[in-house]
Structures are given as structure tokens and as C-alpha cells.
N, C-alpha and C positions, 0 to 999 in steps of 0.2 A: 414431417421433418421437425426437430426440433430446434427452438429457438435457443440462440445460443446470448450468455448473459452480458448484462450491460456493463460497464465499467467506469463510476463514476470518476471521474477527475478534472484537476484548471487544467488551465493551457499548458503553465509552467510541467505541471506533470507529465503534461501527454510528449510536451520537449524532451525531460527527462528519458521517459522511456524509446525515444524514437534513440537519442542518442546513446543510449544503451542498447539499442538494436542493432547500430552501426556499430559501435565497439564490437560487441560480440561475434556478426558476420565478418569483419574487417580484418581485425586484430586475433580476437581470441579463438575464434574457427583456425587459423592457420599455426598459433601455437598448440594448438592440441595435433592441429596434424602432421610437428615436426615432434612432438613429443612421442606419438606414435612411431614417425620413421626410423628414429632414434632408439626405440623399445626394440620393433623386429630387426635391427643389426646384431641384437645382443644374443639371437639365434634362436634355438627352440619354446617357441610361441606357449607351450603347453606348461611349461615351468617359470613365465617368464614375467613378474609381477609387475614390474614397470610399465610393461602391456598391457594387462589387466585394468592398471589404473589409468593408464593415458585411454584405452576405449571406455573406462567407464568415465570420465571426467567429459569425453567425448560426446557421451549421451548425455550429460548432465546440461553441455552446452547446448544440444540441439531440443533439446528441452525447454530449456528457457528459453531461446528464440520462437521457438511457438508459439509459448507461452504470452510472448512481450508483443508479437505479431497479432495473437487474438485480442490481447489487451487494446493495443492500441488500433482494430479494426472497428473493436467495439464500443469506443472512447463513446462517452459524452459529456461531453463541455460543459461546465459548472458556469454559468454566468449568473454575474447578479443583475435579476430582473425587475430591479427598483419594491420589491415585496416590503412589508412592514420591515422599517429598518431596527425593530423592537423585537425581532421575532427570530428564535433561532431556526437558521435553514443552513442546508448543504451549500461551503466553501467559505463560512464566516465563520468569526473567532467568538467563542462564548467564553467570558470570565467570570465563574461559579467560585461560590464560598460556603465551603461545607461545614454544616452543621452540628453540633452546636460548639466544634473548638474554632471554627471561624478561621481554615488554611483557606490560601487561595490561591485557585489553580486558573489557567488559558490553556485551551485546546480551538486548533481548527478544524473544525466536520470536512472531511473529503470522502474522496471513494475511497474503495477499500485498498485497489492500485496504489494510491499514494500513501497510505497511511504510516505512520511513524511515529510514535510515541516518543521517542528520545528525541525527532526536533516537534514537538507538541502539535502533528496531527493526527488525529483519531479517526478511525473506519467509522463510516456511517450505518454500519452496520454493529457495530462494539455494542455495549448494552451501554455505556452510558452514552454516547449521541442518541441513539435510539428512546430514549429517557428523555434528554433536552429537547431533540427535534420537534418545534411546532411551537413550543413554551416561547412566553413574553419575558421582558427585563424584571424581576421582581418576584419572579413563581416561584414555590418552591418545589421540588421536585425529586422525586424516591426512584432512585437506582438501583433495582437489585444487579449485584457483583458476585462471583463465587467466592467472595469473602464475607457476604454478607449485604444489607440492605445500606443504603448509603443516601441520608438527605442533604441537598445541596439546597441554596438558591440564587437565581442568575442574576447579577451584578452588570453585566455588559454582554450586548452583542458587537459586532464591527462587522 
């Protein structure tokens, strides 16, 4: 049997997804399947686009409930476990300054579940957490990007 993967994430996340579970069982399962009732009055099934797209939007939901149900079966809880608080680990904020025009960027390392770049959390799986991961306050550290190789060095963990 195979092992089925982990998913790291906080607590906040694993809330996130629950309540996104509930939405989609609750709510958006019953509007797809007024969407659909709605399609077969329009009559033959076989010409009948509206159908088409209410059953496939249909699948798209019961998809992502799986989806969200494995997620959150396979949750593990990111606590911080008093580790060097110098040291970057999964669910704390690293603030890097890259080299040598000196931007500076904040990212939180999460699982790959929560991940979001537009509100500044990164999969720990990305090539740059992967890169940070395990590095002290002060390291500098090479990131290859498929833009190319990228030197930073770490300024702050939290």
C-alpha cells in the first residue's frame, strides 16, 4: 500500500482548509446542482452547453473536496519547537537581502497547502525555502531559480 503524502501546514491553514471544505460541501455542491437542474429543463442533453458546463464545474467541485479532505487528513502541524531561534525552519519568517543590489524581501516557509506568494508565503518545497532551510542569521546562500542563480543573505528569522 502506498503511503499517501504529508502536508505541511499552521493551524491557521489547516482552519483555512476545513472552512473551505464546509463551504464547498454546504454551499457550492448545492449550487452546482441547481445549476445542473436548471441546464436539463432546457431539453436535449446532447446539444445542451449549459449541461456540459454545470457537470463539468460539477467535477471540478468534487475534486477539490478530495482534494481538501486528503489535505487536511494528512495535515501536520507546524509548531514551533523552541529550535535555534537563529536558524531558518518550516513556519517562520526569513528576511533575506539579495545580492549584491541589496532588495529585501520576507517570506514565511509553510507547506506547500498553504503556500502563497502574493501574501509572502512560500512552499517548502519552492527552490528558494529549499535553499534557506537549515541556514543561520548571517549565511549567505545560492539559489538556483529557473531565472538563473540567485545570492541572498539572511538578515532575520522570526
Amino acid at each position: 500500500m502506498a503511503t499517501e503524502k504529508s502536508f505541511y501546514m499552521t493551524q491557521e491553514g489547516k482552519e483555512k482548509l476545513e472552512e473551505e471544505l464546509h463551504y464547498l460541501k454546504t454551499e457550492r455542491r448545492q449550487e452546482v446542482v441547481e445549476r445542473i437542474k436548471v441546464a436539463r429543463s432546457f431539453g436535449d442533453l446532447s446539444e445542451n452547453s449549459e449541461y456540459d458546463a454545470a457537470k463539468e464545474e460539477q467535477a471540478f467541485v468534487e475534486s477539490r473536496i478530495s482534494q481538501v479532505e486528503q489535505m487536511i487528513r494528512n495535515a501536520v502541524i507546524i509548531e514551533d519547537d523552541n529550535q535555534n531561534p537563529d536558524v531558518v525552519s518550516l513556519g517562520r519568517t526569513v528576511t533575506f537581502k539579495e545580492m549584491p543590489d541589496g532588495d529585501t524581501e520576507s517570506y514565511t516557509i509553510v507547506g506547500s497547502a498553504e503556500a502563497d506568494p502574493f501574501e509572502g508565503k512560500i512552499s517548502n518545497d519552492s527552490p528558494m525555502a529549499r535553499s534557506l532551510l537549515g541556514k543561520e542569521i548571517g549565511a549567505e546562500v545560492s539559489v538556483t531559480t529557473p531565472g538563473g542563480d540567485l545570492f541572498v543573505r539572511i538578515e532575520n528569522v522570526e
